[in-house]
C-alpha positions as CSV (number, residue, x, y, z in Angstrom):
1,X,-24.7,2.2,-13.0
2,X,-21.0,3.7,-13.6
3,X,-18.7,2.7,-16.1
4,X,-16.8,0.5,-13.8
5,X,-19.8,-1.3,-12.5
6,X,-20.7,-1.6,-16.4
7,X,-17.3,-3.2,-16.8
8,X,-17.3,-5.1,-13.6
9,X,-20.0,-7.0,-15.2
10,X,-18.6,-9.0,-17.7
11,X,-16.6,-11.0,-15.0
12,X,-19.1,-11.9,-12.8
13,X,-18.7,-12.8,-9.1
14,X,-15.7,-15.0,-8.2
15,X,-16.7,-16.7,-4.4
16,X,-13.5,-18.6,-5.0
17,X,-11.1,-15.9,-5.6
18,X,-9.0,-15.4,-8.8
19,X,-8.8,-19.2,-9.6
20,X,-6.1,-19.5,-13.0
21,X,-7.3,-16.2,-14.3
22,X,-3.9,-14.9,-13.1
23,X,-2.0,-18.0,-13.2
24,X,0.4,-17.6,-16.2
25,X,1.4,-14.6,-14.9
26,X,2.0,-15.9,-11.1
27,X,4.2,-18.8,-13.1
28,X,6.0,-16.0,-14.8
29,X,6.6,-13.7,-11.5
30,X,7.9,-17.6,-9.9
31,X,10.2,-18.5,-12.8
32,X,11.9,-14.9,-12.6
33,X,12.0,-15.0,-9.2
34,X,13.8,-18.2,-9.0
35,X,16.2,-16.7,-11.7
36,X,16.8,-13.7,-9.5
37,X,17.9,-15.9,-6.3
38,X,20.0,-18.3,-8.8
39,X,22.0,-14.6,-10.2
40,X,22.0,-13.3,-6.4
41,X,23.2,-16.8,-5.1
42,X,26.4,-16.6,-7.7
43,X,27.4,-12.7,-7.4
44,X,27.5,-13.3,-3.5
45,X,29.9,-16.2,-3.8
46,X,32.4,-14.4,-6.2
47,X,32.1,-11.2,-4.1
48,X,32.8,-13.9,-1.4
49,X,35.8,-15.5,-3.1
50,X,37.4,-11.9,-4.6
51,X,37.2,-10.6,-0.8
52,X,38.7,-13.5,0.3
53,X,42.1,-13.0,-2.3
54,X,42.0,-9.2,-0.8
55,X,41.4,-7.6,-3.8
56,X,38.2,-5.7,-2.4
């Protein structure tokens, strides 16, 4: 047995995939991402507005 099988051990088999082992970190990823669309959202509607004065 290798060192990664050694390691692999401890976990055991998951049948049903990941389950919440990962879950705080997939509600992290979600909560940026959502704050990433909000900041994209707002920079595209004052690019929209400044183009629309003719300044750009």
């Amino acid at each position: 047995m290798n060192d990664e099988q050694r390691r692999m051990t401890h976990f055991g088999a998951q049948p049903e995939g990941t389950g919440p082992f990962f879950r705080p970190t997939l509600l992290l990823l979600a909560y940026v991402r959502q704050v990433h669309r909000a900041h994209s959202a707002l920079l595209a509607k004052k690019t929209a507005a400044v183009a629309a004065i003719g300044v750009v």
